[in-house]
C-alpha positions as CSV (number, residue, x, y, z in Angstrom):
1,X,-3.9,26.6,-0.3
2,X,-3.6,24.4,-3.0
3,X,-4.2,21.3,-3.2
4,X,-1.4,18.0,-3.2
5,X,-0.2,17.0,-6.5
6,X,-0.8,13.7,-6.4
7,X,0.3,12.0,-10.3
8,X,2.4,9.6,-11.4
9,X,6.0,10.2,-12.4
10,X,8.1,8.3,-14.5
11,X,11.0,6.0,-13.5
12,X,9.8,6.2,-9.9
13,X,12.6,3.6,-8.3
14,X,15.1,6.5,-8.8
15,X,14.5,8.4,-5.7
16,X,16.2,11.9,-7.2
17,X,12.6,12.3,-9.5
18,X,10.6,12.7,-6.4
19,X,12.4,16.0,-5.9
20,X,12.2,16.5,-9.7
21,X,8.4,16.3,-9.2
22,X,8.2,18.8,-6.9
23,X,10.1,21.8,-8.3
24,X,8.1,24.7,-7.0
25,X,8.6,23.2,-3.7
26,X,11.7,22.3,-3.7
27,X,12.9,25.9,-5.0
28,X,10.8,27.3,-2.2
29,X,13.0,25.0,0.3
30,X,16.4,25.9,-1.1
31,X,15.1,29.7,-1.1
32,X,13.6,29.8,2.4
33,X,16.1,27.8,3.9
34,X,19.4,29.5,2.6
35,X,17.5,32.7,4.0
36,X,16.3,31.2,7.3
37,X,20.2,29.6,7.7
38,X,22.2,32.4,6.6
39,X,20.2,35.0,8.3
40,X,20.8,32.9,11.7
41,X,24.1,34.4,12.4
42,X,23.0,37.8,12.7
43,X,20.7,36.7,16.2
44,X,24.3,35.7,18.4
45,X,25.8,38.8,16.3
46,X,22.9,41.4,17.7
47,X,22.4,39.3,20.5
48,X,26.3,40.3,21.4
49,X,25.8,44.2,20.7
50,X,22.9,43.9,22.9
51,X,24.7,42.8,26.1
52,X,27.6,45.4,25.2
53,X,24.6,48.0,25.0
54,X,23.7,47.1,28.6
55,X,27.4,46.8,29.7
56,X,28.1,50.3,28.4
57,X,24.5,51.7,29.8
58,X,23.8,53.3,26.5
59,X,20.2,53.6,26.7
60,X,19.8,55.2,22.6
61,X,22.2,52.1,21.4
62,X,20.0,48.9,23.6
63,X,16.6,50.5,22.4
64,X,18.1,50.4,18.7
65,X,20.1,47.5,18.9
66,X,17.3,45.5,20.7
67,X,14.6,46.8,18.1
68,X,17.2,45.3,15.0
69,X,17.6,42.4,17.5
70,X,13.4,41.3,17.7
71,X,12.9,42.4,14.1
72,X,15.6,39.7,13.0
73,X,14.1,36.8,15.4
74,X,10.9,38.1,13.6
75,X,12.1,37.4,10.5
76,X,13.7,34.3,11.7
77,X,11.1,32.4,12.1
78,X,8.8,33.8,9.0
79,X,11.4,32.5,7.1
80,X,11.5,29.3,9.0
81,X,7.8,28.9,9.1
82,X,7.7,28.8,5.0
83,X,10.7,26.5,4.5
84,X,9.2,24.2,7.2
85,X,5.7,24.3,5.8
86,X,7.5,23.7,2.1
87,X,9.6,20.6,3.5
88,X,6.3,19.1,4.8
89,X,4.5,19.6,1.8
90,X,7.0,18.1,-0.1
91,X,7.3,15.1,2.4
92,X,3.6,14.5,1.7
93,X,3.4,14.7,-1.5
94,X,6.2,12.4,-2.1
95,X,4.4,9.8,0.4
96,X,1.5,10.0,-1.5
97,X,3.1,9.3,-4.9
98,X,5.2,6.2,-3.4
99,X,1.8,4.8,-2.4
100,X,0.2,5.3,-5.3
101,X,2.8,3.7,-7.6
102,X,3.1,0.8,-5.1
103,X,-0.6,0.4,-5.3
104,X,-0.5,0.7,-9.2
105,X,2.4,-2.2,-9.0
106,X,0.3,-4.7,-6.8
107,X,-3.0,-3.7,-9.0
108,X,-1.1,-4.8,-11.9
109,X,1.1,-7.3,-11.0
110,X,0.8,-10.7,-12.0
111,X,-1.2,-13.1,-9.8
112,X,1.6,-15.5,-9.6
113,X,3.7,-13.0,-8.3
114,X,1.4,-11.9,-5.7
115,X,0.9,-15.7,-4.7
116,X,4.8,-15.9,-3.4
117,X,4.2,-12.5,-1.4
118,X,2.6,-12.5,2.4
119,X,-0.3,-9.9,3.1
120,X,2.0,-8.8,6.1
121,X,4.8,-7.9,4.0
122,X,2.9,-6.1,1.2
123,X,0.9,-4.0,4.4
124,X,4.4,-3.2,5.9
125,X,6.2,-1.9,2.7
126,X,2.8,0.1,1.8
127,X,2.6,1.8,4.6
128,X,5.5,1.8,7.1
129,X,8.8,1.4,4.7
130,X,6.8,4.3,2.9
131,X,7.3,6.4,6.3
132,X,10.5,5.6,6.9
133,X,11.8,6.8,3.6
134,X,9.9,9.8,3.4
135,X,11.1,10.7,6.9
136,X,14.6,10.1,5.7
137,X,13.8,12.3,2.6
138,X,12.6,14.9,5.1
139,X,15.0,14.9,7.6
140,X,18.0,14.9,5.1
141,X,16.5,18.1,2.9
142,X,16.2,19.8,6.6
143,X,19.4,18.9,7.3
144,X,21.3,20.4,4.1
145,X,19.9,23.4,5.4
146,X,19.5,23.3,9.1
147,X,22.7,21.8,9.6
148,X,24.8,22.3,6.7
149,X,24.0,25.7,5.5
150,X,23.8,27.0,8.6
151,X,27.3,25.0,9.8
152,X,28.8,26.6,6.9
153,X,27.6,30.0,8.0
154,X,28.3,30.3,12.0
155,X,31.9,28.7,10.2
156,X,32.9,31.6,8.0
157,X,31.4,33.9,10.7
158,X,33.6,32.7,13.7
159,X,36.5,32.7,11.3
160,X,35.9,36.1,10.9
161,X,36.2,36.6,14.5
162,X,39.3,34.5,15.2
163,X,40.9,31.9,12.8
164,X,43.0,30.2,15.3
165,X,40.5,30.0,18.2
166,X,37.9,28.7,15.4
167,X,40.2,26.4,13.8
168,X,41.5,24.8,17.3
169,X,37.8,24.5,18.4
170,X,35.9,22.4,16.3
171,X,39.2,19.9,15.9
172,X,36.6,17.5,17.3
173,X,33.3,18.3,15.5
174,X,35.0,15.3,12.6
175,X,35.3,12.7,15.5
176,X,32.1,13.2,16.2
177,X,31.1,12.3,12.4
178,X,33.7,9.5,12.5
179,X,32.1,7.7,15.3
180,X,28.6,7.8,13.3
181,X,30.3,6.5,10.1
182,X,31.6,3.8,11.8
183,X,28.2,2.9,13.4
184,X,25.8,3.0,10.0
185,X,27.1,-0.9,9.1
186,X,25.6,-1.8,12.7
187,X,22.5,0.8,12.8
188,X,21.7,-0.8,8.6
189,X,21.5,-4.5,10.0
190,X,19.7,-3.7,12.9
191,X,17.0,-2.1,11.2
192,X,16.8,-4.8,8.5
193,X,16.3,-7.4,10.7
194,X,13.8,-5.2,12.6
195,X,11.8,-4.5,9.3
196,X,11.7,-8.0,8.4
197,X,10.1,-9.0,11.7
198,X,7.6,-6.0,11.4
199,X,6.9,-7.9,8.2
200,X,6.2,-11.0,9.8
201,X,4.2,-9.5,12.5
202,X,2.0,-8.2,10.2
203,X,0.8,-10.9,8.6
204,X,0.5,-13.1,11.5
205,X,-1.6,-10.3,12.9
206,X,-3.9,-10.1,9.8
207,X,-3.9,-14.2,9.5
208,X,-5.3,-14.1,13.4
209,X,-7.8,-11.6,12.9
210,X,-9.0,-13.6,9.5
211,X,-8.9,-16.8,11.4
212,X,-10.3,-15.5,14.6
213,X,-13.9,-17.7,14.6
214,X,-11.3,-20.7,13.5
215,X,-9.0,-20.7,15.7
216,X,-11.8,-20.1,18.8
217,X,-13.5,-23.3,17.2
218,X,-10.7,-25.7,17.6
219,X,-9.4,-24.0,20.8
220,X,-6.5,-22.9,19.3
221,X,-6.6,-19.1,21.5
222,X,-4.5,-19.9,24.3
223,X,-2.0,-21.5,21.9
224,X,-1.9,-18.5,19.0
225,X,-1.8,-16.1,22.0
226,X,1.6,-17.4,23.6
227,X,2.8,-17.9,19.7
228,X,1.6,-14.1,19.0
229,X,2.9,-12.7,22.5
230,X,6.7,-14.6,21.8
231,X,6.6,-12.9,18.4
232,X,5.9,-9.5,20.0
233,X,9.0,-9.7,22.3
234,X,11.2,-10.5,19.3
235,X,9.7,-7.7,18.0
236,X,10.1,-5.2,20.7
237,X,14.1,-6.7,20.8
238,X,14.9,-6.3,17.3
239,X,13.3,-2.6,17.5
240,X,15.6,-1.6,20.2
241,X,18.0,-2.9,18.7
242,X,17.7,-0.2,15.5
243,X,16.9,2.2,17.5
244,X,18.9,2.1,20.6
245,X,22.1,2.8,19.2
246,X,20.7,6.1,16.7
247,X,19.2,7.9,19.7
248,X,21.4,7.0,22.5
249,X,24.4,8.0,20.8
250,X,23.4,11.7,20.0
251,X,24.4,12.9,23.6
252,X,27.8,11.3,22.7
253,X,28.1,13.1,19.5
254,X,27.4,16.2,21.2
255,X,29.3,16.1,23.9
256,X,32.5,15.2,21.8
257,X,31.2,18.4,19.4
258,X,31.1,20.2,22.1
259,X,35.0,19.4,23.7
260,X,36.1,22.7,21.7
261,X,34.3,24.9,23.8
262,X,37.3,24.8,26.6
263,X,39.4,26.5,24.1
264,X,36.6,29.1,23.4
265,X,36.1,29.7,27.1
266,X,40.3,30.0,27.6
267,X,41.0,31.6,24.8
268,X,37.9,33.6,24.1
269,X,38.2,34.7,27.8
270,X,41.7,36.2,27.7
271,X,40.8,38.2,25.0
272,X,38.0,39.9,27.1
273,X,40.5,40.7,29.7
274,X,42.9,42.1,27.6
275,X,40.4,44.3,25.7
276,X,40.5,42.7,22.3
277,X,37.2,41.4,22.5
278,X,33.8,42.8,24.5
279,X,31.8,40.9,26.5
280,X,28.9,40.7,23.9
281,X,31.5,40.1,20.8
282,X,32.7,37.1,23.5
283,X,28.9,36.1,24.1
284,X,28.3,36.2,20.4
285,X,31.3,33.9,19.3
286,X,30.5,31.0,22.4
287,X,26.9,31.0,21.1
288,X,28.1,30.1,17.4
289,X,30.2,27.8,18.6
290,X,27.4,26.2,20.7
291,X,25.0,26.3,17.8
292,X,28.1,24.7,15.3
293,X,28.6,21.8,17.8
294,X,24.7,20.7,18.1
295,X,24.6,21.1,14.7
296,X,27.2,18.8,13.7
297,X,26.0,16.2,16.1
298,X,22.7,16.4,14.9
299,X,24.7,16.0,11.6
300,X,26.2,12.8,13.0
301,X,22.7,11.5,13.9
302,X,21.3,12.4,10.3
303,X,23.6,10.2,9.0
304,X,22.2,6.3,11.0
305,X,19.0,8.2,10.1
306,X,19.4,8.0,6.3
307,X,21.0,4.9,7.1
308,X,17.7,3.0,8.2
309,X,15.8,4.9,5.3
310,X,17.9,3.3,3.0
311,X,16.4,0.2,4.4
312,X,13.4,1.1,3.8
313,X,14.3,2.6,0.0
314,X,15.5,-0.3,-1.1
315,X,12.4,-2.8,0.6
316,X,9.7,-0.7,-1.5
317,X,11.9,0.0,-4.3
318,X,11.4,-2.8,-6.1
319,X,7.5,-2.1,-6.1
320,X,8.1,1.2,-7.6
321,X,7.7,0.4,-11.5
322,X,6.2,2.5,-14.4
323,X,2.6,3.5,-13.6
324,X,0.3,1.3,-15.7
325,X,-3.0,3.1,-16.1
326,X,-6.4,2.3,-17.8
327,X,-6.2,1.7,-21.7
328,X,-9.3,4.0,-22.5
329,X,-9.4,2.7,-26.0
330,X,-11.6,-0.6,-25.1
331,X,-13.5,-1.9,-28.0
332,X,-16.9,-1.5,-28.5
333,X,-18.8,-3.9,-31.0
334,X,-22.4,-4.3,-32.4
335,X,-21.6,-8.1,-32.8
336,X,-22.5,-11.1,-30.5
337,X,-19.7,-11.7,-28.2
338,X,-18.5,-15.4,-28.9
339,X,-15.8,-17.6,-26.9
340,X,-14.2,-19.9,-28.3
341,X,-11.7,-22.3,-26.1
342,X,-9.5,-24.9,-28.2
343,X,-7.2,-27.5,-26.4
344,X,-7.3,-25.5,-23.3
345,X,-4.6,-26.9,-20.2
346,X,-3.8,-25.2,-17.4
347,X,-1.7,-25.6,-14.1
348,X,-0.8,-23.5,-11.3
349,X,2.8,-21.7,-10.2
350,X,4.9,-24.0,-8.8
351,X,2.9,-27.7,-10.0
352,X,4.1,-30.2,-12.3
353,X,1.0,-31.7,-13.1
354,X,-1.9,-29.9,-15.3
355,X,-4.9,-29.2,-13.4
356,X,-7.2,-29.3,-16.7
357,X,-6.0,-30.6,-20.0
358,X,-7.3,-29.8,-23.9
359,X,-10.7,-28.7,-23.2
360,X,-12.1,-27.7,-26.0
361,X,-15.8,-25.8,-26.2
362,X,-17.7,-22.3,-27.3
363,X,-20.4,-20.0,-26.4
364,X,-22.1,-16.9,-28.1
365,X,-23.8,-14.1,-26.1
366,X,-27.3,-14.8,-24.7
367,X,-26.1,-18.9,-23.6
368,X,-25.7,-20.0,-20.3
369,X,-23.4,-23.0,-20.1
370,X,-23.3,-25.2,-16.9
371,X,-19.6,-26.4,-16.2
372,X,-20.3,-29.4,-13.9
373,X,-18.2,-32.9,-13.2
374,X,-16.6,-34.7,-10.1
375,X,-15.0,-33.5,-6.7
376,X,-11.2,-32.2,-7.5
377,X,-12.3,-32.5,-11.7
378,X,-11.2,-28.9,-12.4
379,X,-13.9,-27.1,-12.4
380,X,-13.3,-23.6,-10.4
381,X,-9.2,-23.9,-12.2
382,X,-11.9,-23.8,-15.2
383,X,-13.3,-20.3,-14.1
384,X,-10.0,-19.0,-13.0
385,X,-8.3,-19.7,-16.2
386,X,-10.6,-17.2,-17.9
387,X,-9.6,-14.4,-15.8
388,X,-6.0,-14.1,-17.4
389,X,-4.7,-14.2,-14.3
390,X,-2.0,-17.1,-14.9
391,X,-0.2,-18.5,-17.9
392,X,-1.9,-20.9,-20.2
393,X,-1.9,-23.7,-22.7
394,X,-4.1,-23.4,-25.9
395,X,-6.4,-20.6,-26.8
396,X,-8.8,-18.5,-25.1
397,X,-10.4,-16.4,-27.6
398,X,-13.1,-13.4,-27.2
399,X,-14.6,-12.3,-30.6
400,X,-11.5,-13.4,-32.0
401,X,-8.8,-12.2,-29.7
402,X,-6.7,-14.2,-27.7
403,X,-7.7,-13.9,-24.0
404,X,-3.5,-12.6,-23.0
405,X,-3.6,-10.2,-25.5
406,X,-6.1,-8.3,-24.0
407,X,-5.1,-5.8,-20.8
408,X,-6.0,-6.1,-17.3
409,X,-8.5,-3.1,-18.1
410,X,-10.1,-4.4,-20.9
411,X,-10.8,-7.9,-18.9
412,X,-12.3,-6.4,-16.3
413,X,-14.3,-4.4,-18.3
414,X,-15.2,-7.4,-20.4
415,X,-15.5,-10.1,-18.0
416,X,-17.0,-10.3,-14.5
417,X,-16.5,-13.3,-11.9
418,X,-17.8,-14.4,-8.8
419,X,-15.3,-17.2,-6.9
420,X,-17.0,-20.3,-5.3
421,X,-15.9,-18.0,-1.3
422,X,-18.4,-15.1,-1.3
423,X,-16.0,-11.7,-0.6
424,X,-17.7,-9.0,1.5
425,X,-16.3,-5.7,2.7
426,X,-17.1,-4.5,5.8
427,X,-19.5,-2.4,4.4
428,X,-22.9,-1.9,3.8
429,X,-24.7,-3.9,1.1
430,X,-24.9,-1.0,-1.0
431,X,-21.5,-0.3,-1.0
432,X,-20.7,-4.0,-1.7
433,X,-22.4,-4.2,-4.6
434,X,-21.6,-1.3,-6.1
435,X,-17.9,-0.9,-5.0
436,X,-17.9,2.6,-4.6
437,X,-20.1,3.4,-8.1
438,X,-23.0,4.8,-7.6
439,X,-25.2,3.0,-9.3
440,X,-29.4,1.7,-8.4
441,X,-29.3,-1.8,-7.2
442,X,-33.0,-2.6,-7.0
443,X,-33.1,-4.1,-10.3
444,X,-29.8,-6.6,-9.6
445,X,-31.0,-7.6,-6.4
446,X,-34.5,-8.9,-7.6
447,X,-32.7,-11.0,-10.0
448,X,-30.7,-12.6,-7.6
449,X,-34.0,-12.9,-5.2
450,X,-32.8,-10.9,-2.5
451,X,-35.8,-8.0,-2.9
452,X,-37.6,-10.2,0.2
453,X,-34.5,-10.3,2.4
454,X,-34.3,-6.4,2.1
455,X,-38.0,-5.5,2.7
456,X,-37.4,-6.8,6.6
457,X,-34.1,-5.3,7.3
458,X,-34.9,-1.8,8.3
459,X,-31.8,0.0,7.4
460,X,-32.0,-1.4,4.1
461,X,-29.6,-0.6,1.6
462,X,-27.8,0.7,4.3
463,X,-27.5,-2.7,6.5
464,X,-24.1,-3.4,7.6
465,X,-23.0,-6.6,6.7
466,X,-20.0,-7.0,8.9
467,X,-16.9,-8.4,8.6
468,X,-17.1,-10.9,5.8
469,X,-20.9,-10.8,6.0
470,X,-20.9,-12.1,9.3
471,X,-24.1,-10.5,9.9
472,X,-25.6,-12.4,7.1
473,X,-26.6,-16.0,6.5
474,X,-24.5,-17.7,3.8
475,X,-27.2,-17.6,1.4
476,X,-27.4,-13.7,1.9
477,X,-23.5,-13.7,1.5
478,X,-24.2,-15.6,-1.6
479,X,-26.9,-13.9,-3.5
480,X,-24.6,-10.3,-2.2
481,X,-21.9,-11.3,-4.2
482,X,-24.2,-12.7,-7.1
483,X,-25.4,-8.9,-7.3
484,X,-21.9,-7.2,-7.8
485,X,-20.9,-9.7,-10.3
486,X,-24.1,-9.1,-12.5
487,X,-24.4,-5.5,-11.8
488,X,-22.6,-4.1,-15.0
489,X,-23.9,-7.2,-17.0
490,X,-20.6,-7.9,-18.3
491,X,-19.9,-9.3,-21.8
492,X,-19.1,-12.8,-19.9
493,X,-19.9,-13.3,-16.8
494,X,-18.2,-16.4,-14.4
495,X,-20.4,-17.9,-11.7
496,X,-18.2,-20.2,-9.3
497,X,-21.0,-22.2,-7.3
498,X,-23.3,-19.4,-6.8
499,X,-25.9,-21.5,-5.2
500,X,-24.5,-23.7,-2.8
501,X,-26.3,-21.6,0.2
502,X,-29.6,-21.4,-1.5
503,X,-32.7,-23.8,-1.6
504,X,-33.4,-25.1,-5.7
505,X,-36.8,-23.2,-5.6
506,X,-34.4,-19.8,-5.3
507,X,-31.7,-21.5,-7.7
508,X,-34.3,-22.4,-10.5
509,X,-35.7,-18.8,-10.0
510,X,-32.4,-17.1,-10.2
511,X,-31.4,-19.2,-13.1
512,X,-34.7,-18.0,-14.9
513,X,-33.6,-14.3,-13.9
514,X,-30.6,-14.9,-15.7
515,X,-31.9,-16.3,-19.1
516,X,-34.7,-13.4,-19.0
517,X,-32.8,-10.2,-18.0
518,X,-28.8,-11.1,-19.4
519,X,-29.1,-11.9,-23.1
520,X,-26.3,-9.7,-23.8
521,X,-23.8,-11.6,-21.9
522,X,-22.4,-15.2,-22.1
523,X,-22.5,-17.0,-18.7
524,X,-20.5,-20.0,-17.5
525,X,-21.8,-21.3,-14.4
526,X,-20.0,-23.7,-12.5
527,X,-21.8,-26.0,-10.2
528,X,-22.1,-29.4,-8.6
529,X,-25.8,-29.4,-8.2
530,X,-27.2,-30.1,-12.0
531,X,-31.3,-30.2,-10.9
532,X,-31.8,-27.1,-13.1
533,X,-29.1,-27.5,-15.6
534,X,-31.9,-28.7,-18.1
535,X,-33.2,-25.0,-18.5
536,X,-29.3,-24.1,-19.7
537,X,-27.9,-24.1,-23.2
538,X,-25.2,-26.4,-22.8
539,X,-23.1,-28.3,-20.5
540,X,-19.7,-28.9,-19.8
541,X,-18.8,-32.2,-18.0
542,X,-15.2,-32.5,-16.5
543,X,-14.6,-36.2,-15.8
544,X,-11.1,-36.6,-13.2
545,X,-9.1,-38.1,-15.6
546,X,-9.1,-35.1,-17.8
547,X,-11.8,-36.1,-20.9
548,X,-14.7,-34.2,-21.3
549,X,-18.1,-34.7,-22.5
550,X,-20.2,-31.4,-24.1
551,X,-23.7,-30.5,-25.4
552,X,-26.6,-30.0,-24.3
553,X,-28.4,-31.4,-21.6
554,X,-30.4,-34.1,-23.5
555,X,-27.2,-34.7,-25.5
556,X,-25.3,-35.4,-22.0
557,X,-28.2,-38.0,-20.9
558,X,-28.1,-40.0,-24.1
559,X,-24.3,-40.1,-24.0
560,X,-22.6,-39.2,-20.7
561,X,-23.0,-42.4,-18.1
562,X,-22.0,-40.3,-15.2
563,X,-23.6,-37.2,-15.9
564,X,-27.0,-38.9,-16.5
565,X,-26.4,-41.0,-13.5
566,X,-25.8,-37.7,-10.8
567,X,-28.3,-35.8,-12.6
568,X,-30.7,-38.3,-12.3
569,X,-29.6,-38.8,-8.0
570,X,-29.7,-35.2,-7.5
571,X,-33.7,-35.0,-9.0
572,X,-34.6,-37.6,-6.6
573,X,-33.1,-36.7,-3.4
574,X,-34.8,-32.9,-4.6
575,X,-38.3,-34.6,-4.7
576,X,-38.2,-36.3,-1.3
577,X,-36.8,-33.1,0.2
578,X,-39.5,-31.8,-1.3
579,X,-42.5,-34.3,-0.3
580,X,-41.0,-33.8,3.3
């Protein structure tokens, strides 16, 4: 069996290319099912000269009719098998693809576009609208065939038999259809609401389990859990709600489908006693009829079925844009990487006011420059601004390219950056250092002094770390994600507070680490503790009303007031911690 063909397609938010990409599959369906449907008449057909064989006690004609009669249910339901294993292939495949140009879209979107969705929302399109839709996609190929083909045949076959019986039977097959058409308006607002709350549930669901240790802290359980519990009841009455009405009403549709079969039974049954028909060409006709009814309620249900899908379509459609893949042609370059930032500001989505304003500095490959200054002075905005994440003021140049010019590849090829919250998977270190990559860590994590910690774990590189590193102490969480970020040894590399859980002994040794072992890249460490900023290159001070003050560190102690005056606190309280 080969495997899923899992690719991008183009203009994914038209729903007709996902059959388009599936052509052998599709042309399998139509083949398999028009056979399977078509071929379906001929079981109430030999099922009819079978009974008349047993009425008649013609031993030669039951052994022959009943061998034609199991060879066709044999065939049957080979052909059925393939056009059902074709339709399931095809419904997986398209899921797949949906998911993959969703996650493409929220890889690549921008991050202030992200910022106005919830995580609940972006989990519930993902994975449950995807369902939905495909299931509608399923059921409605199925259907053409299962219902309509096959409607279509037992049609032109009972015609066959008797126009006017046929034609005064299924007078209320349409009514039937009518009533579901007049019920999609309800069925569509009931499952929109329904999808909205699943939304909603969602993210409170992943907000609790993030929170958890919070909320237990500040006795906020009992509360959340009466909060949670009343969301859950909405829940459960907006889900009835879009689904009462789709299933209970398919034993109306059918037994208004199935009204006709008093005129079969009347009219079917005087034709037996007057010798027109046999009993088996009777037995035949009220088992198409039977089948036709089902099938056109099942029709009637298909249609609040696609109904609700088209919910669902059009909640993930507008996550299904162009895939946007890796640009593979990233420089390369024998030069120095330099940065140059001039009249830098900055503010976030949303803000009126500019978080940083006309910075102005540079760097070249093998520097280290501290970025340091007051509470609320800008200094992480700083670090985030160089991740192209967000629109900006100025320039942002790397070897002489503006920092927007470049693609999301290329930065994250080029640039690596740890945020001042250590984020770790639920993993094992290994795995949350090297994301997946399979690549030898023992070098990174003496650099980042964690080659001790190690040595008395006994599973290693395998320790689990739990969820968000429970396991570990905050410096271990800390010097975990210092690792990944210097793994690759990026061109620049973005350290938000890396030391904030560590003693200054481990800092100054880290810091040496860095100037020893990454002369190829250009780092910009961001910190509020400056004790061994006098082994870095040079230092940005952000001061909160927006000025700035760079050089290097003797040039900040001659000229900088402030600076001079925390660098010079910070050194003393370090030497009476340490005399203690």
């Amino acid at each position: 069996m080969s495997k899923l063909n899992i690719n991008p397609i183009k203009e994914p938010n038209k729903i007709i290319n996902y059959w388009k990409k599936e052509k052998f599959a599709v042309a399998c369906i139509v083949i398999f099912g028009l056979t399977y449907n078509i071929s379906m008449v001929l079981g109430p057909i030999y099922q009819g000269k079978l009974i008349d064989s047993v009425v008649n006690g013609n031993t030669n004609s039951l052994l022959k009719n009943g061998a034609v009669f199991i060879a066709i249910i044999a065939m049957i339901q080979f052909f059925r098998y393939f056009k059902r294993f074709y339709i399931r292939r095809f419904a997986n495949s398209t899921s797949a693809t949906m998911r993959l140009m969703i996650y493409n879209n929220i890889m690549h979107e921008t991050q202030e576009n992200l910022d106005k969705e919830n995580v609940g929302n972006l989990m519930t399109r993902a994975i449950s609208d995807v369902d939905l839709c495909v299931e509608g996609m399923r059921k409605f190929t199925t259907e053409v065939f299962d219902t309509g083909v096959m409607m279509v045949s037992y049609f032109i076959s009972m015609l066959v038999y008797d126009v006017k019986i046929t034609i005064l039977s299924i007078i209320f097959i349409p009514a039937a259809m009518i009533l579901a058409e007049k019920l999609k308006t309800i069925i569509y607002k009931y499952s929109i609401e329904y999808r909205n709350k699943s939304s909603e549930v969602a993210d409170i669901t992943y907000s609790t389990i993030e929170s958890a240790m919070l909320f237990r802290i500040n006795g906020m359980e009992a509360h959340n859990r009466v909060k949670y519990s009343n969301e859950l009841e909405d829940l459960q009455d907006k889900s009835i709600k879009a689904y009462l009405l789709e299933n209970s009403m398919h034993p109306i549709y059918n037994a208004i489908a199935m009204l006709g079969v008093v005129t079969v039974i009347y009219m079917g049954g005087n034709k037996v006693v007057n010798g027109i028909w046999t009993v088996g060409t009777f037995s035949a006709y009220i088992t198409m009829f039977g089948d036709l009814a089902i099938k056109a309620s099942k029709a009637a249900k298909l249609f609040n079925s696609v109904q609700k899908s088209q919910v669902s379509w059009k909640r993930i459609k507008p996550f299904l844009t162009e895939y946007n893949g890796k640009d593979t042609t990233f420089f390369t370059t024998d030069k120095k990487t330099s940065l140059a930032v001039d009249n830098l500001s900055f503010s976030y989505p949303r803000t009126s006011t500019n978080a940083i304003e006309k910075i102005t500095f540079d760097g070249v490959q093998g520097e280290i420059i501290g970025v340091t200054g007051p509470i609320a002075s800008g200094k992480s905005t700083l670090g985030i601004s160089f991740l192209g994440l967000y629109n900006y003021e100025g320039s942002i140049k790397i070897n002489g390219k503006e920092l927007r010019d470049y693609s999301d590849y290329e930065r994250s090829e080029m640039i690596s950056y740890l945020s001042h919250k250590p984020q770790l998977l639920s993993d094992t270190i290994y795995n949350n250092i090297t994301m997946g990559n399979r690549k030898d860590i023992a070098e990174v994590l003496k650099h980042v002094c964690f080659d001790a910690d190690l040595k008395v774990m006994p599973q290693g590189y395998n320790t689990l770390v739990g969820n968000s590193g429970i396991r570990l102490s905050g410096g271990q969480q800390g010097r975990i994600a210092l690792a990944r970020t210097l793994l690759n040894k990026n061109k620049i590399i973005i350290l938000d507070d890396p030391f904030s859980a560590v003693d200054m002994k481990t800092e100054e040794k880290i810091i040496d680490n860095l100037r020893e072992n990454y002369k190829e890249s250009l780092i910009i460490l961001i910190s509020h503790r400056l004790t061994a900023f006098n082994k870095i290159n040079k230092i940005l001070f952000l001061h909160n009303d927006k000025t700035i003050d760079f050089g290097t560190h003797d040039e900040l102690m001659n000229n900088s007031v402030l600076y001079k005056e925390i660098y010079n606190l910070q050194c003393a309280v370090g030497d009476e911690d340490e005399k203690q």
